[in-house]
N, C-alpha and C positions, 0 to 999 in steps of 0.2 A: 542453492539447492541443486544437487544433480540427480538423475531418476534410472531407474532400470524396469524394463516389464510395470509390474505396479506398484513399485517402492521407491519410494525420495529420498534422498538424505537430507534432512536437515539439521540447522545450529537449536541446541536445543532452549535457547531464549526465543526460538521463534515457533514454540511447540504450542501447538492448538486444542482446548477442549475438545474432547470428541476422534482423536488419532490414536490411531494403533501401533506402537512403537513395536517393530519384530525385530530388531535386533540392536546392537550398541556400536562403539568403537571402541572395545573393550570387552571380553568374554564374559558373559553372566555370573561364572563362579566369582565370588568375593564382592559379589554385590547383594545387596536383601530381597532380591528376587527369584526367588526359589522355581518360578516358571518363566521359562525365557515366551516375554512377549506382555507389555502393559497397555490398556486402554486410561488414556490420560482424561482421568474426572475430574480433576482437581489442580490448583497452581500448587498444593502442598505435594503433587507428583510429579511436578518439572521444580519444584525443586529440590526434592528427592533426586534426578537426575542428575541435578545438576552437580551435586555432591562427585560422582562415579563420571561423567561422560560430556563432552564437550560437542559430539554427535551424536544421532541415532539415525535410524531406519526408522520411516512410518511407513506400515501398506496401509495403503489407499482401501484397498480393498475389502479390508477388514474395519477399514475404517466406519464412523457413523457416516450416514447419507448426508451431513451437511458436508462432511470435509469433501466427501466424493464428489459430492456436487462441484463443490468451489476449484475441484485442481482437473476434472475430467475433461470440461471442456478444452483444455489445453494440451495440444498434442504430443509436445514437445516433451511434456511430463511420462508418457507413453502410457498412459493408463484408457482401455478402450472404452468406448461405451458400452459396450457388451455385458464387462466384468461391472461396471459399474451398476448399473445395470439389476445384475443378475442377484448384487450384494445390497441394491436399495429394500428399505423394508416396503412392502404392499399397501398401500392407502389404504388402508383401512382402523378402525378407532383402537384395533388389540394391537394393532403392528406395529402405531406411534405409539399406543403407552409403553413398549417395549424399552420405547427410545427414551420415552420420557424417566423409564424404568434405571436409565442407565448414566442417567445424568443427577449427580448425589445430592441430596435434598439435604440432608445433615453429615457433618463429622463426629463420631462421634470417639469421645477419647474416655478412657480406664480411667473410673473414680476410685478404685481400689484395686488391690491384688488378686490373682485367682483363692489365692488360701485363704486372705479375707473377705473373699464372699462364697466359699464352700457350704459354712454353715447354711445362710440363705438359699444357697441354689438346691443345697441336701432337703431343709422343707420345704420347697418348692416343687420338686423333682417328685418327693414322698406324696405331696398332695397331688400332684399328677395322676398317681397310680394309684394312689383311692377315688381319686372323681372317675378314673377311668375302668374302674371294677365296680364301679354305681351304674355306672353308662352299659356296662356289661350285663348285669342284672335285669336293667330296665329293657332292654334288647329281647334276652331271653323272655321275658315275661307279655311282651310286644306292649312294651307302654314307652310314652317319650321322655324324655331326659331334658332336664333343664340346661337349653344353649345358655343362660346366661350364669351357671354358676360354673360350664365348661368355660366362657368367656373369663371370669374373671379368676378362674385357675390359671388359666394359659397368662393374664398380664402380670399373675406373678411371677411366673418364669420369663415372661418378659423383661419386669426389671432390671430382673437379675444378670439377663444375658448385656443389658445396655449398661450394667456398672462394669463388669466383665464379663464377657462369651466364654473366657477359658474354664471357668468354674462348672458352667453345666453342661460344657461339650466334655471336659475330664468326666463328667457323671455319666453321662451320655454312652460314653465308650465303657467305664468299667462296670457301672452298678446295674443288677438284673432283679428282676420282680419274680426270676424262675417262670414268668408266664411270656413266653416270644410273641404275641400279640401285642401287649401291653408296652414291654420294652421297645419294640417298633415304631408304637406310636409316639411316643413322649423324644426318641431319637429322633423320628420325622420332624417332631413340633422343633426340636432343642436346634437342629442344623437348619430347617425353614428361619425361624427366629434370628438367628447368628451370620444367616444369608442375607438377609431382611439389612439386619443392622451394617452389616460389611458396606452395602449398597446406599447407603442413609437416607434409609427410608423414617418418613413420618411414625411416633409410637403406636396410631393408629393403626396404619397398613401394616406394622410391625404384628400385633396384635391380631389380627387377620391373619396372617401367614400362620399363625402358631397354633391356629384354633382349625386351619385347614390341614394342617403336619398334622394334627392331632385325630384329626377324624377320617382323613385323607382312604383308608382303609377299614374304616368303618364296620363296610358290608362284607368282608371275609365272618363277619360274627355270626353270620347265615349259613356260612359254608358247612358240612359236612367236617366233623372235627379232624378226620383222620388227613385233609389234606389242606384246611386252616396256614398253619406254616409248612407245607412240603415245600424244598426247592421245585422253583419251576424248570429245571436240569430235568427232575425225575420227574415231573407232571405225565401223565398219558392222555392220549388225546382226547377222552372224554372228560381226563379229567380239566385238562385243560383248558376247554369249552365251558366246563362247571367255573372254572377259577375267575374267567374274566366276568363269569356274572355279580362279579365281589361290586363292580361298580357301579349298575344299576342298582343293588340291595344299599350300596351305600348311598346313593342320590336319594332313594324313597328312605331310607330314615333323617336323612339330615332335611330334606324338605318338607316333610312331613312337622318341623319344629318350626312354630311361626315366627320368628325372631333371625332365621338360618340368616345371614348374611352372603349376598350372592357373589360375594370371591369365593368363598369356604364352599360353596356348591361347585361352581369351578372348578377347585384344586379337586375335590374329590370325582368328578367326572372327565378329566382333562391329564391326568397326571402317566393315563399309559396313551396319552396321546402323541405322536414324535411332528416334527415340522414336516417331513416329505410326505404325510399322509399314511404313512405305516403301521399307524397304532391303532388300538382299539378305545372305547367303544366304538367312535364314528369314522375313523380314517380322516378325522380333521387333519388340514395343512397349516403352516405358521401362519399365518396373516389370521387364520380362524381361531386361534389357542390366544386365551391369556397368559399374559406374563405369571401368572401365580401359578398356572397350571403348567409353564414352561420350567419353571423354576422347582416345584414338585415332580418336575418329573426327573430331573438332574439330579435332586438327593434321593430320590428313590432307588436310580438305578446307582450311584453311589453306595447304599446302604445294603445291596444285594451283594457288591463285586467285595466289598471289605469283610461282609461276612460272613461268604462262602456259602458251601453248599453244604447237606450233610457228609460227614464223615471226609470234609474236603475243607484244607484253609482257606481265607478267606484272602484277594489279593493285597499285596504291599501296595500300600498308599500311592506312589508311583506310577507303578502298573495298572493301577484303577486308573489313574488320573490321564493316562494313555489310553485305555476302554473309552472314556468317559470322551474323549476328545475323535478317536475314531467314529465313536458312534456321533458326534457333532457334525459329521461328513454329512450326514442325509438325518440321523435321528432327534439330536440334539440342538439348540439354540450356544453355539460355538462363542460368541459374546458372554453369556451367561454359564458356560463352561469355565471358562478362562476367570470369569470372576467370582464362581466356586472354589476353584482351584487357590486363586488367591485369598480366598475366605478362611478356608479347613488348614491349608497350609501343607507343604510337603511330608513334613512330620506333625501329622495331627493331632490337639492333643489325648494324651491317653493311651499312646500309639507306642509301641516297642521300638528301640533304635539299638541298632551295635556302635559304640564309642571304637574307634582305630587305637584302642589299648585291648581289643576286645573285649571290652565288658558289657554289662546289656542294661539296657535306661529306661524309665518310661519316661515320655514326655509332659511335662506339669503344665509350661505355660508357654507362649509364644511371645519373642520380640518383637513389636512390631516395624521394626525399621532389619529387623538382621534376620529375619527368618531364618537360617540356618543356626543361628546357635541361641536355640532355645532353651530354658530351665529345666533341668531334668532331676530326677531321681535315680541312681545308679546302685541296681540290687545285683546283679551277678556278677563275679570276676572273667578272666578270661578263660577260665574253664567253664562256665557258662553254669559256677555254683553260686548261689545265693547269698549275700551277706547276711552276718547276723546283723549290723548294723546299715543298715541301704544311707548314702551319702546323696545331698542336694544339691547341688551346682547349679549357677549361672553360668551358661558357657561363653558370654561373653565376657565376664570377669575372672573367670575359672584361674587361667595361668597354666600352669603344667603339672601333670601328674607327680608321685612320688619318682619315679623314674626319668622325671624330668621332658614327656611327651606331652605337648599342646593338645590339649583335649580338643574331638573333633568326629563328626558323626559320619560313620561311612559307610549306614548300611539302614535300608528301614527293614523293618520284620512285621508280618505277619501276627495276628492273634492268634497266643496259643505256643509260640514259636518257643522250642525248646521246653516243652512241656511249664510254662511259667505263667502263672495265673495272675497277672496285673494285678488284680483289685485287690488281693489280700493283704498288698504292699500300701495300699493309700484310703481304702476305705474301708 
């Protein structure tokens, strides 16, 4: 091994649980890693590796506290105590389940296809949106709603995400209840869940996350209707001050159900909390946030930058995933960024692509070894008109257009992008 500032190179037979690989000996394109930079959970990810690279880069830095630990005392490695240090998590019982958060408890592998488990995830999603117009009802009337019949909605969309995630993150992105509260939730629950599972967590804790996505924004049902969904772009400062009381309104109805489970109170008091102390309600710092509430806060703000504000798009999957990493500087848990990113995927599914023949795609399902060339559906030519017939591809099986061009994705877009309504196309 040779080191620089606080990264090593090492052989990657000698790669350890728990290291943060930041670079290769070989450029990231043409490899299935869509974000340059893996935290190694698994032997099934050196030897993934091992396929593509004969070396890596691991920072130290980024690394978990055990590796830091193991290489900082040694000078020679050039990693200070400072940084090490500065990147150990806080003694405290939220700060190691963070870690414990990040060390996979299961693998979990696709019992079926996205398209055969569409129907399931379609009435599961559906039930969603009627427990969650029950729960609305019960609000306005100031009566309480049954947590366990929200509990055991939310494990059916559980299932569903742990046979395949792609079925109801595709639902997720295209299908609207016309009501933006409603759709918020059930995306919150569908990308909590998907998160959950990318991490391999227990069905339990899974289960958890979905029922706190779900309710996570709760207390907006108090607000004043007229600014319920306004961007917070256009909030005015009273109204502003109004907005953030969504989380106390949401604390007093979910604890007010005897049954609340105390993650699910968590995520919904916790989720506009950031690690440097910047958020609201309490100006908690990391060491003080749970992981559930760290992890609700990462699709939150995810869920705002994708889409957009009024009468404004919403950002390219990309450029969120650059927001989303900025703000990890001081706002976000940059661990748990990184393995977002790798969750949702650079083309998400459901997500518009331009194909380098110019044509326009939605995306259906994800490979999980090639992220880049993911299954698509190919509705616009390259005049950006619509087929009467939309064609399905594997892009890893594809081959070459009629023109004899290796299909291949060179552009993500926007929702909305070129006046083209995704869902008409698939659902």
């Amino acid at each position: 091994m040779t080191a620089s500032n606080t990264t090593i190179e090492v052989i990657v037979d000698d790669l350890q649980l728990g290291m943060y690989v930041s670079d290769l000996d070989r450029p990231w394109l043409g490899t299935p890693y869509l974000i340059q930079g893996i935290l190694i959970q698994s032997q099934n990810d050196i030897d993934v590796l091992k396929r593509y690279c004969t070396r890596v880069y691991v920072d130290i830095a980024r690394s978990e506290s055990c590796v830091a630990q193991q290489y900082t005392p040694h000078a020679s490695l050039g990693v200070s105590q400072d940084i090490a240090n500065q990147h150990k998590p806080q003694r405290s019982n939220e700060a190691e389940s963070l870690g414990a958060l990040l060390h996979r408890v299961t693998t979990y592998a696709d019992t079926c296809t996205a398209e055969q488990e569409i129907p399931a995830a379609t009435k599961a999603y559906n039930i969603a949106s009627t427990l969650f117009s029950d729960i609305n009802i019960n609000i306005e009337r100031n009566t309480k709603f049954d947590i366990r019949a929200a509990q055991e909605v939310v494990d059916t969309l559980c299932e569903s995400i742990i046979r395949n995630p792609d079925a109801a993150l595709l639902l997720a992105q295209l299908k609207t209840t016309g009501k933006e509260l409603y759709d918020s939730a059930i995306k919150n629950s569908v990308h909590l869940l998907a998160f959950g599972r990318h991490l391999g967590l227990p069905h339990k804790e899974l289960s958890l996350l979905g029922l706190g996505g779900l309710l996570m924004d709760i207390g907006k049902q108090r607000l004043p209707k007229e600014i319920q969904t306004k961007p917070s772009l256009f909030l005015k400062p009273n109204e502003r001050k109004l907005m953030k009381q969504h989380i106390f309104y949401g604390e007093e109805i979910v604890t007010q159900l005897s049954d609340a489970p105390e993650e699910v109170v968590k995520i919904v008091l916790q989720h506009h909390e950031r690690e440097n102390g910047s958020g609201y309600p309490h100006g908690l710092h990391a060491n003080q946030l749970h992981p559930y509430g760290r992890m609700a806060a990462i699709v939150d703000c995810y869920e705002e930058l994708i889409w957009g504000q009024s009468g404004m798009p919403g950002m390219r999957p990309f450029h969120a995933f650059k927001e989303l990493r900025d703000n990890a500087q001081n706002g976000l848990s940059y661990a748990l960024v990184e393995q977002f990113a790798h969750c949702i995927g650079m083309f998400p599914v459901g997500s518009l692509v331009e194909l380098n023949t110019g044509e326009i795609a939605i995306v259906l399902a994800h490979n999980r070894t090639q992220r880049f060339l993911p299954r698509i559906m190919i509705i616009c030519d390259a005049k950006k008109k619509p087929y009467d017939a939309p064609l399905t591809l594997d892009l890893r099986l594809a081959g070459t257009n009629p023109a004899g061009v290796q299909y291949a994705i060179v552009n993500d877009l926007p929702q909305g992008a070129y006046g083209i309504d995704a869902k008409k196309y698939y659902l």
